[in-house]
mmCIF file of the N, C-alpha and C atoms, coordinates in Angstrom:
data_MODEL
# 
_entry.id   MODEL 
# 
loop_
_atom_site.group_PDB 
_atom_site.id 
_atom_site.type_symbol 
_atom_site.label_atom_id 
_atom_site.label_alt_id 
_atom_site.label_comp_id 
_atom_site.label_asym_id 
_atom_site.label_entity_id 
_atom_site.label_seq_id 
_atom_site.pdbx_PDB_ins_code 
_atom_site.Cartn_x 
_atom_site.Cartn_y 
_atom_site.Cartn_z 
_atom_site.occupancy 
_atom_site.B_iso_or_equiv 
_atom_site.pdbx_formal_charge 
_atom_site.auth_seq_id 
_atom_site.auth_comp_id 
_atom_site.auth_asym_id 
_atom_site.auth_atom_id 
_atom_site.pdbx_PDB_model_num 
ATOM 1   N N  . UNK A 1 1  ? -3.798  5.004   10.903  1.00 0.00 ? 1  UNK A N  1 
ATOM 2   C CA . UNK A 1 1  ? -3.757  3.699   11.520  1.00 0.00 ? 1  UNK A CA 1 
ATOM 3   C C  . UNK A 1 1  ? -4.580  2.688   10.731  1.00 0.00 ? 1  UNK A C  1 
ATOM 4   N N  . UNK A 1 2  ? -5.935  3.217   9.999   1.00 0.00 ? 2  UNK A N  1 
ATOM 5   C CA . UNK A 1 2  ? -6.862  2.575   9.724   1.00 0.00 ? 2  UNK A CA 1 
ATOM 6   C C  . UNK A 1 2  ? -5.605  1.719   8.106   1.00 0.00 ? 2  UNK A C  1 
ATOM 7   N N  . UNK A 1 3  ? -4.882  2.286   7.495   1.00 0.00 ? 3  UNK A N  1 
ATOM 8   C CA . UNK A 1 3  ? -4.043  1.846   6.190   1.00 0.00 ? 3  UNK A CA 1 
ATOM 9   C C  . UNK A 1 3  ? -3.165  1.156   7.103   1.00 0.00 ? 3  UNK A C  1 
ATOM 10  N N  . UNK A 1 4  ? -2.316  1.073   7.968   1.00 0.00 ? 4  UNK A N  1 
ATOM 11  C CA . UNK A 1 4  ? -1.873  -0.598  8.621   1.00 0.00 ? 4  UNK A CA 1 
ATOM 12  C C  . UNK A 1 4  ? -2.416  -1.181  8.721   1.00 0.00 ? 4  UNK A C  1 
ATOM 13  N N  . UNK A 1 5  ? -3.494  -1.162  9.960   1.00 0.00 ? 5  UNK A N  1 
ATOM 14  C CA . UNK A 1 5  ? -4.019  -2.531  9.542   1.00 0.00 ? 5  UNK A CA 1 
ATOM 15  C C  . UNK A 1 5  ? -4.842  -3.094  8.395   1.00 0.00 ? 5  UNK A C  1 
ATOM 16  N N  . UNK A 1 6  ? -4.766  -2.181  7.316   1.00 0.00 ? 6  UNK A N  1 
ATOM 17  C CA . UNK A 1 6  ? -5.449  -2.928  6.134   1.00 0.00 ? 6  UNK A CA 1 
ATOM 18  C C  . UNK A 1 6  ? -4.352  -3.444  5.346   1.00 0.00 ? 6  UNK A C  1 
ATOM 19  N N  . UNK A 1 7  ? -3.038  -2.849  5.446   1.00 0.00 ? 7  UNK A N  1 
ATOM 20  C CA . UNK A 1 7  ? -1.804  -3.705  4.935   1.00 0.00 ? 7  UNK A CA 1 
ATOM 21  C C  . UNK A 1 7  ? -1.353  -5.117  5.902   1.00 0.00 ? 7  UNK A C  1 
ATOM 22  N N  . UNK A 1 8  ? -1.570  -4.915  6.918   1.00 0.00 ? 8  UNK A N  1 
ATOM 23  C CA . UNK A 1 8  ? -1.401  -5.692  7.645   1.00 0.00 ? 8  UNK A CA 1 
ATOM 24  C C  . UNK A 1 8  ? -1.716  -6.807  7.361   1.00 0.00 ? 8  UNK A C  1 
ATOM 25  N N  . UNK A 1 9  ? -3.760  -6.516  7.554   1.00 0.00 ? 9  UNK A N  1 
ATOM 26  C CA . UNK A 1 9  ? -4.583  -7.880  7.220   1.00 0.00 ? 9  UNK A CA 1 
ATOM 27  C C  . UNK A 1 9  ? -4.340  -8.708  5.868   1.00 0.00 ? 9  UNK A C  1 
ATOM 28  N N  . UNK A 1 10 ? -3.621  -7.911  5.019   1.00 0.00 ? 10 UNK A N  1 
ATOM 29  C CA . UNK A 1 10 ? -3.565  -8.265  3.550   1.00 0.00 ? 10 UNK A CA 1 
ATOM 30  C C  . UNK A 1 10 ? -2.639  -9.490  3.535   1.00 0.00 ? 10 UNK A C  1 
ATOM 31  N N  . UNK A 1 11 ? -1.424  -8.559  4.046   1.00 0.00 ? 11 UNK A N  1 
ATOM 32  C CA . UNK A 1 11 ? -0.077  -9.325  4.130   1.00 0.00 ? 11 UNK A CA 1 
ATOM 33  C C  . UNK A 1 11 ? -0.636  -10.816 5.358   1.00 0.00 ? 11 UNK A C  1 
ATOM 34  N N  . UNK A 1 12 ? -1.042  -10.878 6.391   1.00 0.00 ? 12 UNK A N  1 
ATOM 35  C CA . UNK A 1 12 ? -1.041  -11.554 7.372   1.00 0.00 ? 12 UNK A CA 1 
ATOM 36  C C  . UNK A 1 12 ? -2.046  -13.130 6.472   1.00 0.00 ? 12 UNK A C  1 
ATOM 37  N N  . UNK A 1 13 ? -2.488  -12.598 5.845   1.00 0.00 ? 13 UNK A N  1 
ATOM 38  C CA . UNK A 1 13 ? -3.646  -13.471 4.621   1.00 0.00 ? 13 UNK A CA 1 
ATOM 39  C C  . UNK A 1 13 ? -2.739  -14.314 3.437   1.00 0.00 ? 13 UNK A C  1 
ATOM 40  N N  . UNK A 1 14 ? -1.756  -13.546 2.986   1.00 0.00 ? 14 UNK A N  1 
ATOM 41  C CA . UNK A 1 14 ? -0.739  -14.043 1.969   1.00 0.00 ? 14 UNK A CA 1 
ATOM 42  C C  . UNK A 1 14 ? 0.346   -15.041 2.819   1.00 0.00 ? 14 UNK A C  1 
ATOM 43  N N  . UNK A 1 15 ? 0.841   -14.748 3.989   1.00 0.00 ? 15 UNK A N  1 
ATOM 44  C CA . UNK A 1 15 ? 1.143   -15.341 4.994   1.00 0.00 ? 15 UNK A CA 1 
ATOM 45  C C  . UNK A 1 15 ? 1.010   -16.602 5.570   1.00 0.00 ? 15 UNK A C  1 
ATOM 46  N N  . UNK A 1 16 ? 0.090   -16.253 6.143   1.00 0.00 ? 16 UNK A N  1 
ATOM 47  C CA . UNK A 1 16 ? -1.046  -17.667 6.359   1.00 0.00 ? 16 UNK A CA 1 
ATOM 48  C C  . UNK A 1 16 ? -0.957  -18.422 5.395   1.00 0.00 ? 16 UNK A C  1 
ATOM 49  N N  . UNK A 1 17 ? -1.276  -18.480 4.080   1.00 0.00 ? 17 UNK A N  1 
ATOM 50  C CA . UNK A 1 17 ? -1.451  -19.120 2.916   1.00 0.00 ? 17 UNK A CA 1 
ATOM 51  C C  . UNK A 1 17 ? 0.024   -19.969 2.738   1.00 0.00 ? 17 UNK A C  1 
ATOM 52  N N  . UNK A 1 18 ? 1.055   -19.103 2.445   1.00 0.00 ? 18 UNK A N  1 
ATOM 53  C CA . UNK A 1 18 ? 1.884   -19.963 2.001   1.00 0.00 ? 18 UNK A CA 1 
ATOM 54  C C  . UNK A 1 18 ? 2.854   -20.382 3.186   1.00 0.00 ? 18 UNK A C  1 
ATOM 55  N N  . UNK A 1 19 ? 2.833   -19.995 4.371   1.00 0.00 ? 19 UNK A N  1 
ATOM 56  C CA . UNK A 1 19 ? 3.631   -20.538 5.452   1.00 0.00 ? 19 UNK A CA 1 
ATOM 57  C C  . UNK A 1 19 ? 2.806   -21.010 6.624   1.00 0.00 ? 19 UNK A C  1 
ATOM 58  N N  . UNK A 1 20 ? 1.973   -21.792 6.310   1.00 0.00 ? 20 UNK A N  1 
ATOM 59  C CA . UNK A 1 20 ? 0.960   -21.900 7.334   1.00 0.00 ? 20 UNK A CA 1 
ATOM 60  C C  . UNK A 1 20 ? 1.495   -22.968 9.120   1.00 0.00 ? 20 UNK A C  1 
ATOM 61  N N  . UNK A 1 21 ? 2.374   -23.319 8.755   1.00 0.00 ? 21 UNK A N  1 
ATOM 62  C CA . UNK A 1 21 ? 3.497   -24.257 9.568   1.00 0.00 ? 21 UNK A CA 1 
ATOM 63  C C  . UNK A 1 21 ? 4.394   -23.535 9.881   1.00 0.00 ? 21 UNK A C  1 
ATOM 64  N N  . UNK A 1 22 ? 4.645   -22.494 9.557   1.00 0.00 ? 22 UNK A N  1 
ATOM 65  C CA . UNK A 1 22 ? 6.111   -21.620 10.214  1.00 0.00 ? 22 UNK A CA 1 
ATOM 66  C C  . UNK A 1 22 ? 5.843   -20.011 10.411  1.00 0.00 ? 22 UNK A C  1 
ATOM 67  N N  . UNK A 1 23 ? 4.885   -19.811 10.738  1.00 0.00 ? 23 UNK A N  1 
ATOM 68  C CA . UNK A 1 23 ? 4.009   -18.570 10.839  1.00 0.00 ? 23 UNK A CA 1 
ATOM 69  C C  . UNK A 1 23 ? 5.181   -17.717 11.762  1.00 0.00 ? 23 UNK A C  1 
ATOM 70  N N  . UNK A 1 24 ? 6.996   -17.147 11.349  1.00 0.00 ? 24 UNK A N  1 
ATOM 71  C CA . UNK A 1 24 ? 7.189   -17.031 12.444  1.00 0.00 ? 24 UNK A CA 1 
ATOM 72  C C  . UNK A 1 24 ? 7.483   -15.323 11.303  1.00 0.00 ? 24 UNK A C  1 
ATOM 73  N N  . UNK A 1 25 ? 7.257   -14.114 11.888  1.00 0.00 ? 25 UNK A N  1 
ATOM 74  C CA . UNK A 1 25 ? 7.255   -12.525 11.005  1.00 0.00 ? 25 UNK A CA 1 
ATOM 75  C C  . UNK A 1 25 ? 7.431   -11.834 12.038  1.00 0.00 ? 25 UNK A C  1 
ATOM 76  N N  . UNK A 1 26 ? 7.738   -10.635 11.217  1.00 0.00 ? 26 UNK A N  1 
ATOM 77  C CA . UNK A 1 26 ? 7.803   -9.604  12.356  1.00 0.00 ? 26 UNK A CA 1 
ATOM 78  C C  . UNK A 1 26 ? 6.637   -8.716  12.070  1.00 0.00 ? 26 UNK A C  1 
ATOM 79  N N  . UNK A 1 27 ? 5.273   -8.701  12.171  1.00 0.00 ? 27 UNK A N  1 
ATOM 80  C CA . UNK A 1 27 ? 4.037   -7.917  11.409  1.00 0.00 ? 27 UNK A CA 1 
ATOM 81  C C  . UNK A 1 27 ? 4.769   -6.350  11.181  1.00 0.00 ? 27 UNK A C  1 
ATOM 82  N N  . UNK A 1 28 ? 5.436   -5.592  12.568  1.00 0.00 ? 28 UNK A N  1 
ATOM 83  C CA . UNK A 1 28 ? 6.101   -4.363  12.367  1.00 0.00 ? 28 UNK A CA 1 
ATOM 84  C C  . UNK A 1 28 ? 6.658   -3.877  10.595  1.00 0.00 ? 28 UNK A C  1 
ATOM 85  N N  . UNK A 1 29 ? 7.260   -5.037  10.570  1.00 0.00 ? 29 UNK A N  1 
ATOM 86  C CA . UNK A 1 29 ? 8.918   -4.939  9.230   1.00 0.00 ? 29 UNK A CA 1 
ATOM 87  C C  . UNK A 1 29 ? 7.854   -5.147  8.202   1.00 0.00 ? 29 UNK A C  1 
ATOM 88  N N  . UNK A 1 30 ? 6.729   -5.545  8.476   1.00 0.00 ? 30 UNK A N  1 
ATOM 89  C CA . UNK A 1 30 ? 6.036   -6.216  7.147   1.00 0.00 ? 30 UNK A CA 1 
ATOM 90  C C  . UNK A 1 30 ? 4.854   -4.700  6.303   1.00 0.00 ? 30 UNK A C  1 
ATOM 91  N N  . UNK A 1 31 ? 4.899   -3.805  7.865   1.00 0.00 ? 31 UNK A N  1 
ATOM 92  C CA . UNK A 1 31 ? 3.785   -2.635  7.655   1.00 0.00 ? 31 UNK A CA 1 
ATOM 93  C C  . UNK A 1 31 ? 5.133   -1.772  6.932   1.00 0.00 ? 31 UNK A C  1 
ATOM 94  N N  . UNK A 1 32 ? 6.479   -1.978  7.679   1.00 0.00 ? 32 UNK A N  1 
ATOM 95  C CA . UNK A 1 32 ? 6.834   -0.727  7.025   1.00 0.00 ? 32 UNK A CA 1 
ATOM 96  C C  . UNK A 1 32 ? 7.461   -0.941  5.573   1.00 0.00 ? 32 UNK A C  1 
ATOM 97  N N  . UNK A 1 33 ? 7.315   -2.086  5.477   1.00 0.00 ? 33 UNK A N  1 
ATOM 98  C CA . UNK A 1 33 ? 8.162   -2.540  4.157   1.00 0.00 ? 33 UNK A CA 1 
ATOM 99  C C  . UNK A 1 33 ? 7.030   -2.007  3.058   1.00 0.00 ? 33 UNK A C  1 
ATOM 100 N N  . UNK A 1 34 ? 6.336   -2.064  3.117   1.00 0.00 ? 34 UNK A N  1 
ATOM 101 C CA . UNK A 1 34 ? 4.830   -2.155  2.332   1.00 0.00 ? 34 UNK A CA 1 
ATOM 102 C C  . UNK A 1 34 ? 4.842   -0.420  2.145   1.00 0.00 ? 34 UNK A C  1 
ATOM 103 N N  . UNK A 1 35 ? 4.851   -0.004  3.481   1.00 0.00 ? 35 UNK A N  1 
ATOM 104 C CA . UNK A 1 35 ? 4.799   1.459   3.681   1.00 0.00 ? 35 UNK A CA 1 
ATOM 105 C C  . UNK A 1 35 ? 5.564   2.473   2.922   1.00 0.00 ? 35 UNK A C  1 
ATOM 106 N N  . UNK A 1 36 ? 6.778   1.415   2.979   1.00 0.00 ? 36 UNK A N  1 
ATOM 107 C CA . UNK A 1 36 ? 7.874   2.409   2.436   1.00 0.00 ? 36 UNK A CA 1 
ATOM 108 C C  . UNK A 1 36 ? 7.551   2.449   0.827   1.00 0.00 ? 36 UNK A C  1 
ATOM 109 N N  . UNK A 1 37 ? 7.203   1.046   0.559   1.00 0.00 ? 37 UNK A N  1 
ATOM 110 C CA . UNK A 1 37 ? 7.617   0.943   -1.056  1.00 0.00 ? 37 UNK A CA 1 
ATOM 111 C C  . UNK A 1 37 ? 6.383   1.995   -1.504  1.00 0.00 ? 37 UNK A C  1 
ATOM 112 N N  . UNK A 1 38 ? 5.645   1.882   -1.124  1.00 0.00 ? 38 UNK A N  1 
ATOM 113 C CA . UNK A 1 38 ? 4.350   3.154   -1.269  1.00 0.00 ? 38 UNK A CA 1 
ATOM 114 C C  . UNK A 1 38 ? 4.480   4.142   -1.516  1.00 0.00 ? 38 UNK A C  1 
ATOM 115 N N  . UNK A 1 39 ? 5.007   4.338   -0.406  1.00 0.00 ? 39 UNK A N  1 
ATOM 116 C CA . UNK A 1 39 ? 5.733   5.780   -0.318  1.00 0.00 ? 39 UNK A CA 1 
ATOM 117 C C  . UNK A 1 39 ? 6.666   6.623   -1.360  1.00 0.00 ? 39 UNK A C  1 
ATOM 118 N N  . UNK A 1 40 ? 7.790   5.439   -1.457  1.00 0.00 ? 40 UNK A N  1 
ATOM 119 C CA . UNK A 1 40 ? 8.535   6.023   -2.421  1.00 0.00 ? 40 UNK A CA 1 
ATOM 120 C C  . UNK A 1 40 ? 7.743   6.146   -3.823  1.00 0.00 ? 40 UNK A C  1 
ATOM 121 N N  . UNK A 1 41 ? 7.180   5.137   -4.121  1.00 0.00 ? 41 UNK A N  1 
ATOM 122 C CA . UNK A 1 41 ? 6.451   5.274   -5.511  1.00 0.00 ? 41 UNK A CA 1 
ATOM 123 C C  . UNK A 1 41 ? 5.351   6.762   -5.432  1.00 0.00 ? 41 UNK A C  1 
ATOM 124 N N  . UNK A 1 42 ? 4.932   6.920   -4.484  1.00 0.00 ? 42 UNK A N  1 
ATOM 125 C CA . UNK A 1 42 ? 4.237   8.511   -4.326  1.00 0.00 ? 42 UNK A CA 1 
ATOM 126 C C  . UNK A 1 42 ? 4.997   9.278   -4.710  1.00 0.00 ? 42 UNK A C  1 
ATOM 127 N N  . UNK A 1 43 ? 6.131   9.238   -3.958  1.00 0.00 ? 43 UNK A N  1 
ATOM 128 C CA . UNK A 1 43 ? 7.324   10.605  -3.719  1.00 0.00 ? 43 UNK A CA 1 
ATOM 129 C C  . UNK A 1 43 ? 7.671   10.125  -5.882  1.00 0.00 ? 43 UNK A C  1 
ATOM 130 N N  . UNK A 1 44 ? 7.977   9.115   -6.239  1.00 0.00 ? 44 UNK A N  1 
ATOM 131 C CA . UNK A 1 44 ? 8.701   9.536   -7.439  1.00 0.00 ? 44 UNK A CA 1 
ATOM 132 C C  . UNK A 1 44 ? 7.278   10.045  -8.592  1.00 0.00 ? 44 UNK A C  1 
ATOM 133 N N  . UNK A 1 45 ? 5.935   9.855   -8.064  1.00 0.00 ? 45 UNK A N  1 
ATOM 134 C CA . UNK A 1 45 ? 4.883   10.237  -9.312  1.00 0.00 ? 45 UNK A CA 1 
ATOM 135 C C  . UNK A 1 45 ? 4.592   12.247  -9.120  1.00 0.00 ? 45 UNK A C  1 
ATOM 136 N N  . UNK A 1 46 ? 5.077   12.129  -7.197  1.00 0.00 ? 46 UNK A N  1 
ATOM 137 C CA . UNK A 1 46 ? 4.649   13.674  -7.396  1.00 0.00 ? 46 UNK A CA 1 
ATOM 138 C C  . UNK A 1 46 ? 5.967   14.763  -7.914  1.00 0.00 ? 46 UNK A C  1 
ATOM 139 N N  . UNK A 1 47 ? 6.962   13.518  -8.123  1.00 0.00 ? 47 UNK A N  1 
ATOM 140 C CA . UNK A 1 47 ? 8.225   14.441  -8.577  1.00 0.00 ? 47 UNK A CA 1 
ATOM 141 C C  . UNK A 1 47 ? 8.267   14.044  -10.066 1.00 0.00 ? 47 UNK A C  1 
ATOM 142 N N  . UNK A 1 48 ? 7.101   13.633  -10.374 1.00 0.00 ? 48 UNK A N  1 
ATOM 143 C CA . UNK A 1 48 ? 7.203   13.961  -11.977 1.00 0.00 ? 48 UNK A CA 1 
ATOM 144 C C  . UNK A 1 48 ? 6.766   15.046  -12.753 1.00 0.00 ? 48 UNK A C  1 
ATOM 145 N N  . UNK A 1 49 ? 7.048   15.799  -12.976 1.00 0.00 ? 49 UNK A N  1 
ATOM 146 C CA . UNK A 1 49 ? 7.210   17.009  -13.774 1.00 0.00 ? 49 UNK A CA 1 
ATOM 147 C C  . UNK A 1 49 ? 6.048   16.926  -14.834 1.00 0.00 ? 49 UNK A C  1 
ATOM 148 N N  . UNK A 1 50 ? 6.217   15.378  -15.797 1.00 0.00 ? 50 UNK A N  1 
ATOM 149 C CA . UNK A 1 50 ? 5.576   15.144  -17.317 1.00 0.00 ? 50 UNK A CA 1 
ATOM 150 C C  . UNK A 1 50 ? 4.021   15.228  -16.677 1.00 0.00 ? 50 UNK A C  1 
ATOM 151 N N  . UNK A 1 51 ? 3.547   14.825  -16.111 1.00 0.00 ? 51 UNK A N  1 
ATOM 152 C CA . UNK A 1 51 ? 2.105   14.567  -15.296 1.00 0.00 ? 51 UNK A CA 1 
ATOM 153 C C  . UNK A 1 51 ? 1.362   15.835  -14.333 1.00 0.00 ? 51 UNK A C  1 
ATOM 154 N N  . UNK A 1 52 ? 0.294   15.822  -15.237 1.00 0.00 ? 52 UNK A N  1 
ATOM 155 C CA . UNK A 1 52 ? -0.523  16.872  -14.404 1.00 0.00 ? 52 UNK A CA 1 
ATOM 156 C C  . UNK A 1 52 ? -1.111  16.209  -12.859 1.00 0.00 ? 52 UNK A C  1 
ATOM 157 N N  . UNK A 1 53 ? -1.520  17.403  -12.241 1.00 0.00 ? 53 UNK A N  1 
ATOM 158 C CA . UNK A 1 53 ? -1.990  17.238  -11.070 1.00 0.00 ? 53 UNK A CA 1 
ATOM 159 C C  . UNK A 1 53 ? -3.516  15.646  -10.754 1.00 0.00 ? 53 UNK A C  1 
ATOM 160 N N  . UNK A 1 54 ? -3.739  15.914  -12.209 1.00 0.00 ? 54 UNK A N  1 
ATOM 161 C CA . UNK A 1 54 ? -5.070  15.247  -11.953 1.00 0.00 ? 54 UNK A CA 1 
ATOM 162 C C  . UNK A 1 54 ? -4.576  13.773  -12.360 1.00 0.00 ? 54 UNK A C  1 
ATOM 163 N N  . UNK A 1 55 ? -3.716  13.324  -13.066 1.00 0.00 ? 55 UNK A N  1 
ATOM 164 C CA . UNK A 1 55 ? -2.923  12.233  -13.187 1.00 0.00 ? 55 UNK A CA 1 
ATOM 165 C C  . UNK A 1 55 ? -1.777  11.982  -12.219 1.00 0.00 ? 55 UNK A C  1 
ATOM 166 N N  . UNK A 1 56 ? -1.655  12.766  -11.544 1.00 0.00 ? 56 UNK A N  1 
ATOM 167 C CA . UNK A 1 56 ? -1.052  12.316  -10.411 1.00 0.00 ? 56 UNK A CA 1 
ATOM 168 C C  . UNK A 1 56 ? -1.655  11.813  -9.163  1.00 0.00 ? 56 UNK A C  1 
ATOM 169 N N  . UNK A 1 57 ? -3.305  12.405  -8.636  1.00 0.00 ? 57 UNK A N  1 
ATOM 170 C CA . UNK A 1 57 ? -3.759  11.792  -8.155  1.00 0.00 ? 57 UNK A CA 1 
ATOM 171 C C  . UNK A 1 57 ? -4.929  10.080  -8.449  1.00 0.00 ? 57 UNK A C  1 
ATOM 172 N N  . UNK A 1 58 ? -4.670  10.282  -9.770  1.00 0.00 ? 58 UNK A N  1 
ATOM 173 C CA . UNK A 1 58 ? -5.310  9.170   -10.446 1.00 0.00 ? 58 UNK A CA 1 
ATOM 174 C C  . UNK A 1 58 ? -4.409  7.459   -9.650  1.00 0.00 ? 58 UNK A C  1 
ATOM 175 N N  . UNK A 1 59 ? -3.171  8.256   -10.198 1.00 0.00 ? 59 UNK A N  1 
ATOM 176 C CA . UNK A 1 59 ? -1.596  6.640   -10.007 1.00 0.00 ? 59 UNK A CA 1 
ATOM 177 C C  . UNK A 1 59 ? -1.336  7.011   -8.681  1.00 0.00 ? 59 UNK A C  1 
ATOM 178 N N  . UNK A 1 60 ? -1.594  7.687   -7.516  1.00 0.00 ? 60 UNK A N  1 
ATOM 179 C CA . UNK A 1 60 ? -1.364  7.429   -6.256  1.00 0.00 ? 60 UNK A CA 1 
ATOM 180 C C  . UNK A 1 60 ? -2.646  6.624   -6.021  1.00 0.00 ? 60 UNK A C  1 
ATOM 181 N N  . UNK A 1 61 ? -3.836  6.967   -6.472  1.00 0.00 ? 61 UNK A N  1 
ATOM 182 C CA . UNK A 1 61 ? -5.131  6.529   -5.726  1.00 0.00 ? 61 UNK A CA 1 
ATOM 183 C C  . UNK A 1 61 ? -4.831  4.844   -6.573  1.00 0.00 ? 61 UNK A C  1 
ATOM 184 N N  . UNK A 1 62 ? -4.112  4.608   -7.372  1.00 0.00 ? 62 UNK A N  1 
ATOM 185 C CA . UNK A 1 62 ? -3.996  2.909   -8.009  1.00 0.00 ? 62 UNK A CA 1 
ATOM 186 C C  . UNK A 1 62 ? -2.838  2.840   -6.908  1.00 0.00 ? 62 UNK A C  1 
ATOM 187 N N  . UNK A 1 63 ? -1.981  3.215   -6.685  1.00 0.00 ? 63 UNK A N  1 
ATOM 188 C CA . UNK A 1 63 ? -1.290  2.702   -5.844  1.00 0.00 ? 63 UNK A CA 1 
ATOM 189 C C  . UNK A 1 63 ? -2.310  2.461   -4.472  1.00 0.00 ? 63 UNK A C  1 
ATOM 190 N N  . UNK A 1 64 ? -2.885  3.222   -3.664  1.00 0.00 ? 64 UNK A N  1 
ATOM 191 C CA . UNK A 1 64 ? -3.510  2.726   -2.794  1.00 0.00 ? 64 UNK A CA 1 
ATOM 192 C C  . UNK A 1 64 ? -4.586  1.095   -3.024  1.00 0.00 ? 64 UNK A C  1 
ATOM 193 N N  . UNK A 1 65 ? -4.878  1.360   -4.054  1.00 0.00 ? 65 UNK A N  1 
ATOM 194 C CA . UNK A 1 65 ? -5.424  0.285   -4.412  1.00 0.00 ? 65 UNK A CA 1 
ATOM 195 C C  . UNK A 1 65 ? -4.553  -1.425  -4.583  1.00 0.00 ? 65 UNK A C  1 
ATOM 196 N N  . UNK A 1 66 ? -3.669  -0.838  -5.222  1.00 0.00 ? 66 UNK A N  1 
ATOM 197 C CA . UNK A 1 66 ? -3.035  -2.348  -5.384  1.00 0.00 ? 66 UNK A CA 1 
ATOM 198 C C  . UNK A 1 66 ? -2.336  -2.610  -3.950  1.00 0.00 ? 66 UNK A C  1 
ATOM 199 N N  . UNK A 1 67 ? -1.859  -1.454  -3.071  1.00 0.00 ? 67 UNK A N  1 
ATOM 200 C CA . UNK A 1 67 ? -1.442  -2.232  -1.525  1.00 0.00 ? 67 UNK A CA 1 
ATOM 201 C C  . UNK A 1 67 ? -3.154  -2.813  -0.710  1.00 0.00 ? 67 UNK A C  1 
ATOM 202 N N  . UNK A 1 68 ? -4.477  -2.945  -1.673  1.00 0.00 ? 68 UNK A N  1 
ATOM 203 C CA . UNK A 1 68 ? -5.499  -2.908  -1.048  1.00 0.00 ? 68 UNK A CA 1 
ATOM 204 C C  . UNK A 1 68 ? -6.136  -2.361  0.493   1.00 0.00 ? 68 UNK A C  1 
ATOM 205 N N  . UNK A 1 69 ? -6.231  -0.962  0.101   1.00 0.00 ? 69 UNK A N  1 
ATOM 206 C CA . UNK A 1 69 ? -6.078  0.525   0.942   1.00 0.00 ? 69 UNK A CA 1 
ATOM 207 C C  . UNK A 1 69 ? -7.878  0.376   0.167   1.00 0.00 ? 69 UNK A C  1 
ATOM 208 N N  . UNK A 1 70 ? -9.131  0.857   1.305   1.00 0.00 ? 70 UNK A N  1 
ATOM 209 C CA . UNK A 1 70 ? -10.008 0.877   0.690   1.00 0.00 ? 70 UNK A CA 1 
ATOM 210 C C  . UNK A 1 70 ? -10.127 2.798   0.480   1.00 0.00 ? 70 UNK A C  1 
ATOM 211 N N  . UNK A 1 71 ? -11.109 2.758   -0.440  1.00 0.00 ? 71 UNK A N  1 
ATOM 212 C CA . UNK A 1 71 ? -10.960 4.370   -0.763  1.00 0.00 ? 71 UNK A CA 1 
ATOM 213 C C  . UNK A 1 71 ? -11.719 4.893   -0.480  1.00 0.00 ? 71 UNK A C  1 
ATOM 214 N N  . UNK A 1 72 ? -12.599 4.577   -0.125  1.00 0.00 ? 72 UNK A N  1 
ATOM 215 C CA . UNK A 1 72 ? -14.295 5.012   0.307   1.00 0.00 ? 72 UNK A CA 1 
ATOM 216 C C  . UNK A 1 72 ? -14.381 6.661   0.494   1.00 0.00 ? 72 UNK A C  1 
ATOM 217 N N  . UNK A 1 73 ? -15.912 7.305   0.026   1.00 0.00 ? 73 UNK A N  1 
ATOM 218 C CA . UNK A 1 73 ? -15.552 8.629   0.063   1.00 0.00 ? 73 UNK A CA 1 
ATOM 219 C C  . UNK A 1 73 ? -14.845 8.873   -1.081  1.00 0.00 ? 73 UNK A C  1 
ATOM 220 N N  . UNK A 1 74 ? -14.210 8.419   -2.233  1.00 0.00 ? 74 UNK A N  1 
ATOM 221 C CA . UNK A 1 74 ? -13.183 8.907   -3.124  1.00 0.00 ? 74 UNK A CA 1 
ATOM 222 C C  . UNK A 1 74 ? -14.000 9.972   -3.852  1.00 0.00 ? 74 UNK A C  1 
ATOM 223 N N  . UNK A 1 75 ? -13.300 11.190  -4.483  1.00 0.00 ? 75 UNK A N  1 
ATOM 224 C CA . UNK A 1 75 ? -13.984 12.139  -5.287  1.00 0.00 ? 75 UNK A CA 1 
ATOM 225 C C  . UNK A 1 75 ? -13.819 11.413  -6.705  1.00 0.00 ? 75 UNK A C  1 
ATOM 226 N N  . UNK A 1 76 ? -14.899 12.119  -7.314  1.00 0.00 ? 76 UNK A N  1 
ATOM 227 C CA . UNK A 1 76 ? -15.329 11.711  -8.584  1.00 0.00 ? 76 UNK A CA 1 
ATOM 228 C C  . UNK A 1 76 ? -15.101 12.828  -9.191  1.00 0.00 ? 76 UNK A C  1 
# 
């Protein structure tokens, strides 16, 4: 739950900004749109074959990052 509403707040911020007069969304369509594209980009790095395990969690943990997902706790 805690990664919606941090996509949420992100998106709801970009939002605000450029439609600040027509604020009209569906927040739902906006978590899963975000969600999905995530997702799939996970699903196609862990179905890469060329990439070890430890580079695979490297480009999921940038993907969490660029949907600005905080990581706190991350292993080193």
């Amino acid at each position: 739950m805690k990664i919606c509403k941090e996509l949420l707040y992100q998106e709801l911020g970009r939002l605000l900004v450029r439609n600040f007069n027509e604020l009209q969304f569906d927040y739902q369509q906006v978590i899963m749109t975000k969600s999905v594209q995530a997702l799939n980009r996970i699903q196609e790095i862990l179905q890469d074959d060329t990439l070890d395990d430890f580079y695979k969690i490297e480009k999921i943990e940038r993907i969490f990052e660029s949907c600005g997902v905080s990581l706190k706790n991350r292993r080193e």
